[in-house]
C-alpha positions as CSV (number, residue, x, y, z in Angstrom):
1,X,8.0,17.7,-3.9
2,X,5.4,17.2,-1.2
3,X,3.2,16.4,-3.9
4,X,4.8,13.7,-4.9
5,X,4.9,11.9,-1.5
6,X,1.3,12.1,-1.5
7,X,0.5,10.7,-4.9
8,X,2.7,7.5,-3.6
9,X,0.4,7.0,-0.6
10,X,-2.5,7.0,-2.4
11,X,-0.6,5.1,-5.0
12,X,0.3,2.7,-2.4
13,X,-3.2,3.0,-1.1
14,X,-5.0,1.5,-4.8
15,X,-2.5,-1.0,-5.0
16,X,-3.4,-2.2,-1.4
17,X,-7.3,-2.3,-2.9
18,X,-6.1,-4.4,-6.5
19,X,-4.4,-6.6,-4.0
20,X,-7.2,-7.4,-1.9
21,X,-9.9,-7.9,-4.2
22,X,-6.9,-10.0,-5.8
23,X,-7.4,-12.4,-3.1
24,X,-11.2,-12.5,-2.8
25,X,-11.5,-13.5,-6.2
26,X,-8.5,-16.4,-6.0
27,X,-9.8,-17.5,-2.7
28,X,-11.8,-20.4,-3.8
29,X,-9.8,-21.1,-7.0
30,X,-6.3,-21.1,-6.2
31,X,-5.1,-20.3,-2.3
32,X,-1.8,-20.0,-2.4
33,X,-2.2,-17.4,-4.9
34,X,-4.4,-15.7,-2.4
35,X,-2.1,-15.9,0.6
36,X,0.5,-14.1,-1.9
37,X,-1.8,-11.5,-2.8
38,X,-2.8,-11.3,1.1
39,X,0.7,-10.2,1.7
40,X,1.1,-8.2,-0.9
41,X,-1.5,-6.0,0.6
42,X,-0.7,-6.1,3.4
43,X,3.0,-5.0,2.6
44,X,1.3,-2.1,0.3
45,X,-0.5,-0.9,3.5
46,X,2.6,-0.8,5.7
47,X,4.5,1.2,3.0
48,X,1.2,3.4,3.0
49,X,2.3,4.5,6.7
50,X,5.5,4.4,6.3
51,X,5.7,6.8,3.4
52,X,2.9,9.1,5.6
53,X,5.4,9.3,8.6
54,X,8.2,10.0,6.4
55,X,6.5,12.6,4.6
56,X,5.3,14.1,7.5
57,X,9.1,14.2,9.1
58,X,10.3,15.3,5.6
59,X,7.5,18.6,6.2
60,X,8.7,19.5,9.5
61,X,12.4,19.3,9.4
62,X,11.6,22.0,6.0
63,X,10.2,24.5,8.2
């Protein structure tokens, strides 16, 4: 099952990266579509740690 929490975060961790190169490319073209795709990422990189703290609690309250 711990396997699974860590495919997630790394999940979480590509989406973060689609995101941000997202925005670079919409910058220039369209903002507001950028500033979406901003917080996107950024929401993707909070659920990163979010999911690697619960994980970790999840690991010690097993042993």
């Amino acid at each position: 099952m711990v396997k699974y929490f860590k495919f997630f975060e790394v999940a979480y961790l590509v989406i973060a990266i689609v995101f941000i190169v997202e925005t670079v490319l919409n910058w220039s073209e369209n903002r507001q579509k950028a500033y979406i795709y901003l917080a996107f990422s950024a929401l993707a990189v909070f659920m990163y740690f979010f999911r690697k703290k619960y994980r970790k609690k999840h690991e010690d309250q097993e042993r």
